[in-house]
N, C-alpha and C positions, 0 to 999 in steps of 0.2 A: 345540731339535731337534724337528723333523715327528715326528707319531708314526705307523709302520708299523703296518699291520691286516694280516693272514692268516686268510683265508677256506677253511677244510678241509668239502671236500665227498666226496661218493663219483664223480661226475664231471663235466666242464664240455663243455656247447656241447648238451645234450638239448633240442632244441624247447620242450617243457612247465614246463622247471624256470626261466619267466622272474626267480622271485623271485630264485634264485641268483643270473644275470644280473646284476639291479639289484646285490645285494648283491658284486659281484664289480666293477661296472664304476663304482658311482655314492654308494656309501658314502662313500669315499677316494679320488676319482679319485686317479689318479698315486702313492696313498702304500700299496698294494693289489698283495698276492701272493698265491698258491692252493698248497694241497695237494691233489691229487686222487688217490683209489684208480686211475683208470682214465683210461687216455685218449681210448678209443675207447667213448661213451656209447650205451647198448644201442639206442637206438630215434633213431639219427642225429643229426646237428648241424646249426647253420646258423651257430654263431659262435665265433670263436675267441676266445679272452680276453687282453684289452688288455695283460698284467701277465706276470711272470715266474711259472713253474708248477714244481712238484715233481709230477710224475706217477709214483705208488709203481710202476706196474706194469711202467714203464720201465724204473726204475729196479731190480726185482729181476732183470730181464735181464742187467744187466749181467755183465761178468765176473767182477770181486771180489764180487760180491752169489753169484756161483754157486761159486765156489772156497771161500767160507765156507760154504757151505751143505754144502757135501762135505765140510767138515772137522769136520761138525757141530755151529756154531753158532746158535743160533735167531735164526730172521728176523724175529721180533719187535723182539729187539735191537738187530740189525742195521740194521732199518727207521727204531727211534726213534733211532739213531745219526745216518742220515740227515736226518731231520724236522730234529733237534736242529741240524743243521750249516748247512740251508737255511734253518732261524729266524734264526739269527744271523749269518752272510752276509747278511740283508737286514735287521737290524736290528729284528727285530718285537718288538711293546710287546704288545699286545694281538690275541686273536684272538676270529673270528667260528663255529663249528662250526654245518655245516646235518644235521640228522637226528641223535638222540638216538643209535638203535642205532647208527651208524656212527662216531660222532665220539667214542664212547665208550672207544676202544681208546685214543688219546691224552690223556684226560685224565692219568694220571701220570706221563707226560710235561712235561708244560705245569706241572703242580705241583711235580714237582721243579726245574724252571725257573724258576718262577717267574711265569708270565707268565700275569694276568689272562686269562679268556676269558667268552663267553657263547655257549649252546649253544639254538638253534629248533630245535623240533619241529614237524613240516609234515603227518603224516596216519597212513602206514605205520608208522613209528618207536611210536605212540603206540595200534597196536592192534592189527595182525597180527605184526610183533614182540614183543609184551607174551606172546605163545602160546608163544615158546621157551622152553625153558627157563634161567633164571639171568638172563634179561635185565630183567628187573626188582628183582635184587637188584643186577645191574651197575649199573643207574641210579640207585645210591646214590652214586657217585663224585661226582655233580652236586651235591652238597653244597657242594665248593669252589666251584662255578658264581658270577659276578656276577651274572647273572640264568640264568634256564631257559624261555624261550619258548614260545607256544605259540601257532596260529592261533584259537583258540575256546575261549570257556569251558568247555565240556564236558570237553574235554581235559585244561586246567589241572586243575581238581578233580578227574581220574584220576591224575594226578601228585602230588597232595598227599596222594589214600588212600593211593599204594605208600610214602609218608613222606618226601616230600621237601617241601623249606621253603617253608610258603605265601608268607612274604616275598620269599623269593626266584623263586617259580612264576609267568608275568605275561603278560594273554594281548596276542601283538601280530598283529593278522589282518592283516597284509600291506595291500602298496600299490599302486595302477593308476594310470596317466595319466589324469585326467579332464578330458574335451574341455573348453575355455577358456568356449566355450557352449554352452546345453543344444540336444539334438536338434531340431524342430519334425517331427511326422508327422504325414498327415490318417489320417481315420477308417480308412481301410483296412490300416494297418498294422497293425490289431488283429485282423488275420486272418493275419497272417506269424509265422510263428514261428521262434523261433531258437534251433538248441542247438551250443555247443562245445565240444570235450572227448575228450581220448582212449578210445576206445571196449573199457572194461575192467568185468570183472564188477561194481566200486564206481560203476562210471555208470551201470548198467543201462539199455545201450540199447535193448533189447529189448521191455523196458516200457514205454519212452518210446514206440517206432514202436506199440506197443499201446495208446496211448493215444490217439494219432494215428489211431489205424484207427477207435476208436471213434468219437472224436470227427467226423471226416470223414465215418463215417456220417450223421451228422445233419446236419452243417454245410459240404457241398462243396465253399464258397469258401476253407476254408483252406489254409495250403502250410507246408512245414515245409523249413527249410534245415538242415543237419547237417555242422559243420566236424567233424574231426577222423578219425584211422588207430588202428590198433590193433588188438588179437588177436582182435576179434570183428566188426571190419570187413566180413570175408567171410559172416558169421552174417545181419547185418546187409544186406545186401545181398541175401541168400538171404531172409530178412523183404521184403523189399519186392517184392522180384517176385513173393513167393508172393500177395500179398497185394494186386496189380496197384495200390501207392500208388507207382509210379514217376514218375506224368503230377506228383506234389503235394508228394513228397516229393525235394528233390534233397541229395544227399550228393556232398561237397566235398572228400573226404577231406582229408591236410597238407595245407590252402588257405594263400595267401600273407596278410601281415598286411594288402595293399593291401583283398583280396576279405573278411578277417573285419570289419575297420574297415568297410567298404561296408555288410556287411549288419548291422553293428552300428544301421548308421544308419537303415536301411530297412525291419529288421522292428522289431515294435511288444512283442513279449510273448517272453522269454529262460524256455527250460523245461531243467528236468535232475531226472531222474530219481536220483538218491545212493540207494544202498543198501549195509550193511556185506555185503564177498563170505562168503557161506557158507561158502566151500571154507580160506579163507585168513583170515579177523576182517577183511582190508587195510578202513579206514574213509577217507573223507573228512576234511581238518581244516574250511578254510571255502575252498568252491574259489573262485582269481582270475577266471576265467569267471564268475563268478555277482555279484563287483565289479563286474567290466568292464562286465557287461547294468547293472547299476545308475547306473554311472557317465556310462553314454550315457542315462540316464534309460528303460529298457524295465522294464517294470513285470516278476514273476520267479516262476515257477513251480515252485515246487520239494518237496521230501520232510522231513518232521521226521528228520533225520539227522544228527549230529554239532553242525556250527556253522553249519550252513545257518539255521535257524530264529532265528540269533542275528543272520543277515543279510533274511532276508527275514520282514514282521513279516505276520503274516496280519491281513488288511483293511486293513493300511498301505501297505506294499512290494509286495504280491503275493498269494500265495492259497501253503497247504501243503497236503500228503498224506503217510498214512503209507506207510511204503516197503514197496514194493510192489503199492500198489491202482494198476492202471493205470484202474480205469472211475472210481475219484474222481479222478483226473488228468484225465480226458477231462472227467469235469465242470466242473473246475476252467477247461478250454482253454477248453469252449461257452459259460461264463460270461463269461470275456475276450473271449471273441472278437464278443459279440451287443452288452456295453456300454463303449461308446468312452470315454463319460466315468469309467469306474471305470479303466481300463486309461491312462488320459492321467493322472488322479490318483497311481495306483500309481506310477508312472514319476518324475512330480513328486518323490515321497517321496523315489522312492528314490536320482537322483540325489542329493538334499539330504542324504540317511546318507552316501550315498560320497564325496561332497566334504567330509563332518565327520571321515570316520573313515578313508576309506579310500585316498585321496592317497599317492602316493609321497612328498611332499615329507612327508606327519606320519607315514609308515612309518620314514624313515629319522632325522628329529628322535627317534624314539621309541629306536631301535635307537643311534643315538648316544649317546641318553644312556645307554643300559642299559652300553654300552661304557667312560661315563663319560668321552667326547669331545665332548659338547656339554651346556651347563649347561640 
């Protein structure tokens, strides 16, 4: 008998969360259902999912979901009565859980059921969550776990001081499509710079166009493109006019994948400024943008933050700073940008790590076997 996989997320179809995607549509094709908290994903969709869905918040709509609630039964119960009833109507052996804090509420569930799981941790879950209270004694559950995920090492070894089982703790940094052949750019594209990324206090865009200012003082030929929307967008926007870098800097906002793929190929040097948000711990785990630039071979500028440092190796892959300094960022850009041949080697490296490590095709061998579906 095929064996059925169930992927329990918080929602499906968000732009940014392509890892779910993959994990939703290319694990299992055809053998592939969903749990989702929500149906309607905060920050829009562009795809709906191939597979049959349990949507909880649909589901507490309904009528016997609200007639029991009058009668004062807990919706907890009620909910894993549901899950319980959608597992087995489809047969499910094995599940996939994304996000520690969320997928947390179900594990005694699955344990009284019975039914294998493995649980990845992606960024949030593993450090402005770890601030609330109890949620770190909650991710003692994960003991039952078959494995416990995690995109970067940094993270895993946070996981094993709150005492959960190094054995079991295992870092798997996600996987990107890497073009069939490498890029070819002339010297100029070591004046193009490229950033993607939703525009949140942990990307600190702010910095980044601060970096850019500096840098462009000295060096006028360079140009910076900037994919990505988000709640500092209009911040962002208000930075560049104040600061007349509109003729150098163009912002893309949600650009299609035809226009990120384009300038994937076109700019020569991929920059992200990561910093943990003051306001909230929210961290980085090791962002897919920072693959993606590798994968297309652009050499990577980035901040000692989380799992970045574990992707971009300084003198190898790219150039670091600590989070924060935007005028060693700038140094870091006028460096790139004046020697072609370090910026064409960086590049070299770095596709050569993302086609070892970072491939979808060894994301999902890796994530198979943790599932204990391929030998």
């Amino acid at each position: 008998m095929s064996t059925t996989l169930a992927v329990f997320t918080s929602q499906l179809g968000t732009v940014s969360e392509t890892f779910i995607r993959r994990h939703v549509e290319d694990l299992l094709p055809g053998r592939t259902v969903a749990v989702a908290r929500n149906s309607a994903p905060p920050f829009g969709g562009r795809w709906e999912p191939p597979c049959p869905v349990l949507f909880l918040d649909r589901w507490a709509l309904g009528l016997p979901v609200r007639l029991a609630r009058r009668a004062g039964l807990r919706e907890e119960g009620l909910r894993d009565a549901a899950v319980e009833r959608f597992l087995r109507r489809h047969n499910v052996d094995v599940v996939l859980g994304e996000y520690l804090d969320q997928f947390v509420d179900f594990v005694p569930l699955l344990d009284r059921m019975r039914i294998p799981y493995v649980v990845q941790g992606h960024g949030i879950d593993l450090s402005a969550s770890l601030r609330k209270p109890a949620v770190a004694q909650r991710y003692q559950a994960y003991q039952s776990a078959r494995a416990i995920l995690t995109r970067c090492e940094f993270h895993r070894r946070r996981l094993i001081a709150l005492g959960l089982p190094a054995n079991k703790v295992v870092v798997n940094p996600g996987g990107i499509d890497v073009p069939a052949a490498a890029v070819e750019r002339g010297p100029q594209a070591a004046k193009r710079f490229l950033a993607i990324g939703r525009m949140t206090p942990k990307k600190g865009p702010i910095y980044l166009l601060e970096s850019f200012r500096l840098a462009g003082a000295k060096d006028p030929d360079i140009t910076l493109d900037y994919i990505g929307d988000g709640e500092l967008l209009p911040a962002v926007r208000q930075f560049v006019d104040a600061t007349a870098l509109g003729a150098r800097v163009r912002l893309h906002g949600a650009a299609s994948e035809e226009t990120k793929h384009n300038l994937l190929r076109e700019c020569g040097v991929f920059v992200q400024h990561s910093l943990t948000d003051p306001d909230t711990g929210d961290e980085e785990g090791l962002p897919a943008a920072i693959q993606e630039a590798m994968a297309h071979g652009m050499a990577v500028i980035g901040t000692r933050h989380s799992g970045i440092g574990e992707a971009v190796e300084e003198g190898v892959t790219g150039s670091l700073v600590d989070e924060g300094d935007s005028a060693g960022m700038a140094q870091a850009m006028l460096r790139m940008s004046s020697q072609e041949d370090s910026y064409l080697q960086f590049g070299t490296a770095a596709r050569a790590k993302a086609e070892r490590l970072y491939s979808w095709s060894a994301e999902r061998l890796r994530v198979l076997q943790h599932l204990r579906l391929a030998s």
